[in-house]
C-alpha positions in Angstrom: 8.5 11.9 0.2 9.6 14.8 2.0 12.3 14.2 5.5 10.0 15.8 7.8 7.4 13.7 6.2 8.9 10.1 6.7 10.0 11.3 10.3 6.1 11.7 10.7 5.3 8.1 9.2 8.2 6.4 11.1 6.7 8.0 14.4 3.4 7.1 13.7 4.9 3.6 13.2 6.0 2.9 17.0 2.8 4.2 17.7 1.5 1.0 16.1 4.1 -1.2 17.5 3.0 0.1 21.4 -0.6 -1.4 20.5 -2.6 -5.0 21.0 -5.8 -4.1 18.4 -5.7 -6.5 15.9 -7.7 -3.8 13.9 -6.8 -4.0 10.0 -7.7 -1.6 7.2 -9.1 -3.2 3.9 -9.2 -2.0 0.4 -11.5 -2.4 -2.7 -10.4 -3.0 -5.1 -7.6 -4.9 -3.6 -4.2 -3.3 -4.6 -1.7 -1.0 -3.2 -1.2 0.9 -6.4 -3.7 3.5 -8.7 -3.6 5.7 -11.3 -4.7 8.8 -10.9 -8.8 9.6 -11.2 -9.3 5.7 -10.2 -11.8 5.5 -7.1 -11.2 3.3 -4.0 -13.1 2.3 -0.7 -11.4 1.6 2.5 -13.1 0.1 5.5 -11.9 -0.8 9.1 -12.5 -4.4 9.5 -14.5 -3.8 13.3 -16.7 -5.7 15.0 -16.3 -3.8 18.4 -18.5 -0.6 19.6 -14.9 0.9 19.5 -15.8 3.7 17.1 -13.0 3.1 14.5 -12.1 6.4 12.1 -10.0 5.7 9.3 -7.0 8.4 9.5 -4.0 8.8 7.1 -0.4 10.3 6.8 0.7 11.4 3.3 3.1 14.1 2.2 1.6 17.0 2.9 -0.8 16.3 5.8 0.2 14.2 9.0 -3.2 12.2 10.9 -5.9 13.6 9.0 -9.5 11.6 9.1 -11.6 10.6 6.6 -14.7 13.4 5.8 -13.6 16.8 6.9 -10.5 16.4 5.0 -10.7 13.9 2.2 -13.1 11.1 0.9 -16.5 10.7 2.1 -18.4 8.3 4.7 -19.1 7.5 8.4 -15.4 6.9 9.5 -15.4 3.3 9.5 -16.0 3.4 5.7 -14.3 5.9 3.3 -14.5 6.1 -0.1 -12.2 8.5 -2.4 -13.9 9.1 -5.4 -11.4 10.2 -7.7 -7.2 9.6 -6.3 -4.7 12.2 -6.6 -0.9 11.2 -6.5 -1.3 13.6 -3.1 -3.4 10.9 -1.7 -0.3 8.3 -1.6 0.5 7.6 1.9 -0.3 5.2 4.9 -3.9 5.0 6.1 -4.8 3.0 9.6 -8.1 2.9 11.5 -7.7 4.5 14.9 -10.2 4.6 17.7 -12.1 7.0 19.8 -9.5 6.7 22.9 -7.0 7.4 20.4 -5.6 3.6 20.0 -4.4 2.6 16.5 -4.2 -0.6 14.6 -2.2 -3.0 14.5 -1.7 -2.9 10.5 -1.4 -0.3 8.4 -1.5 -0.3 4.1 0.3 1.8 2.0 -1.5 3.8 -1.1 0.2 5.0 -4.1 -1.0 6.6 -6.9 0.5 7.7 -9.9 0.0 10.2 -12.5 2.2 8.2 -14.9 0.9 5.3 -17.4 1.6 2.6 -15.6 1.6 1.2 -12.2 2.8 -2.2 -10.3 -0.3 -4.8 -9.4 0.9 -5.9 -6.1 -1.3 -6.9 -3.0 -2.0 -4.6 -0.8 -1.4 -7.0 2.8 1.6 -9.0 3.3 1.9 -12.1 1.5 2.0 -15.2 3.9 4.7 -17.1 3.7 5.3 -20.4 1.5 2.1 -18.8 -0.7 2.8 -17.8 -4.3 3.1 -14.2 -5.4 1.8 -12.9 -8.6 2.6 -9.5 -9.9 0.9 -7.6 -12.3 1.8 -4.9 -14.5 -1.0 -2.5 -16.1 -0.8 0.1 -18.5 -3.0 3.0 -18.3 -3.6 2.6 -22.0 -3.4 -0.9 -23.8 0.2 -1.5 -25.1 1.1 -3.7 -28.2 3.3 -5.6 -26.2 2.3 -6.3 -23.0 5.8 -7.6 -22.6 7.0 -6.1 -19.0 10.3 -6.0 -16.9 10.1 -6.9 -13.0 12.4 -5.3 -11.2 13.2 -5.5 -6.9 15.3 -3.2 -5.3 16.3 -1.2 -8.0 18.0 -5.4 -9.9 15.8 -6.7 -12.8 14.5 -9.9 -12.0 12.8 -11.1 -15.2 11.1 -9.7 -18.5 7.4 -11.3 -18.8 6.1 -11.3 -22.4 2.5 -11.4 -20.1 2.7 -8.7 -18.2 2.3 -11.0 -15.1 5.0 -12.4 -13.1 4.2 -15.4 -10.4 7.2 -15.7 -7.3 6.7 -19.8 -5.8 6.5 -20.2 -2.2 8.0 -16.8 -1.4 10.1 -16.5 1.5 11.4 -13.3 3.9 14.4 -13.0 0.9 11.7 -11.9 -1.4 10.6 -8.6 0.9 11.3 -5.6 -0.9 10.4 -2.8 -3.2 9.2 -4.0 -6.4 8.8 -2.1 -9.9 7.7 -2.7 -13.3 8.8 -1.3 -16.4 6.8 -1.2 -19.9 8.4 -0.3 -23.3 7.2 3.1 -24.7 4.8 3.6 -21.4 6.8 3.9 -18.8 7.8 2.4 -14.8 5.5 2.2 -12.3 6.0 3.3 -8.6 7.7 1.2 -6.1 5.7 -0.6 -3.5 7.5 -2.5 -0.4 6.1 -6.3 -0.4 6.8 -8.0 3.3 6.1 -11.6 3.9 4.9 -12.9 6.8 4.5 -16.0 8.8 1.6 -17.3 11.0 0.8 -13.8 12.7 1.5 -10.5 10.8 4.0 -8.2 13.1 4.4 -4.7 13.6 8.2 -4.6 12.0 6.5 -5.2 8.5 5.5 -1.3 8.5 9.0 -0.5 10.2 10.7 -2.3 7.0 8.4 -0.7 4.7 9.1 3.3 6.5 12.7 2.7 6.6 13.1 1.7 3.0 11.4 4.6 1.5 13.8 7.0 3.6 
């Protein structure tokens, strides 16, 4: 991601930090990773007269909403028919005064042949974590290698990988690696206690940089 671009996102994330709405954005299917040509909906979870628009921030364009310049629906819903890796970035719901919410999630997709199955929200803390890794195309050995921060953890001759009771030592950015197809992108993973707080996204920004 470009300089100029990440200065954008980290703005946009003290935005978020100056705000009470307890607005979230969800996503179906539930992941933070795609491959390219996969579909997904996004909805702002609102039960206020508010007027919520889903907006984003990705690489090439900075606050753009949903309709007029990608994906299709009334605002509050938005569904993207067919992902590009330009449609990686970090989409929030934002209302007609202009507040945003309080959370944020980060989209990546890749034109590889293989991406990380990771969730999408911050994992609450003391839960287990599972982590998937899929192949675009069925390998012979599903066998995959985990890897945060850029250190292996484990290879899994499943393709899945399960973290116990994860704890704040387990936020970070987390890969996978299949023989003969390829990594996957990086996606941050924060962990959170009772109430999910703004400096998740401020972690996430600030690692990518």
């Amino acid at each position: 991601m470009e300089g100029t671009s990440v200065q954008m996102l980290l703005a946009l994330s003290s935005l978020l930090c100056c705000t009470t709405n307890q607005i979230g954005v969800t996503v179906s299917p539930s992941r933070s990773q795609f491959f390219e040509g996969e579909s997904v909906i996004l909805n702002c979870e609102d039960d206020s007269s508010a007027g919520w628009t889903l907006r984003r921030n990705t690489s090439r364009r900075t606050r753009t909403q949903c309709g007029p310049e990608w994906g299709s629906g009334d605002g509050l819903s938005c569904n993207i028919s067919y992902m590009y890796p330009a449609d990686s970035g970090v989409y929030w719901c934002e209302s007609r005064g202009g507040g945003a919410s309080s959370m944020v999630v980060n989209i990546s997709v890749s034109g590889g042949s293989v991406i990380l199955q990771s969730p999408v929200l911050p994992v609450m803390e003391g839960h287990d974590l599972t982590l998937s890794c899929q192949s675009k195309t069925p390998p012979s050995n599903p066998s995959a290698a985990f890897y945060k921060d850029g250190s292996l953890i484990r290879t899994e001759p499943t393709g899945h990988m399960t973290l116990q009771h994860v704890s704040r030592s387990d936020e970070g950015l987390y890969k996978c690696h299949i023989r003969d197809h390829g990594e996957s992108p990086s996606s941050w993973i924060s962990v959170s206690g009772e109430e999910l707080h703004c400096h998740l996204t401020m972690d996430f920004l600030h690692a990518v940089t």
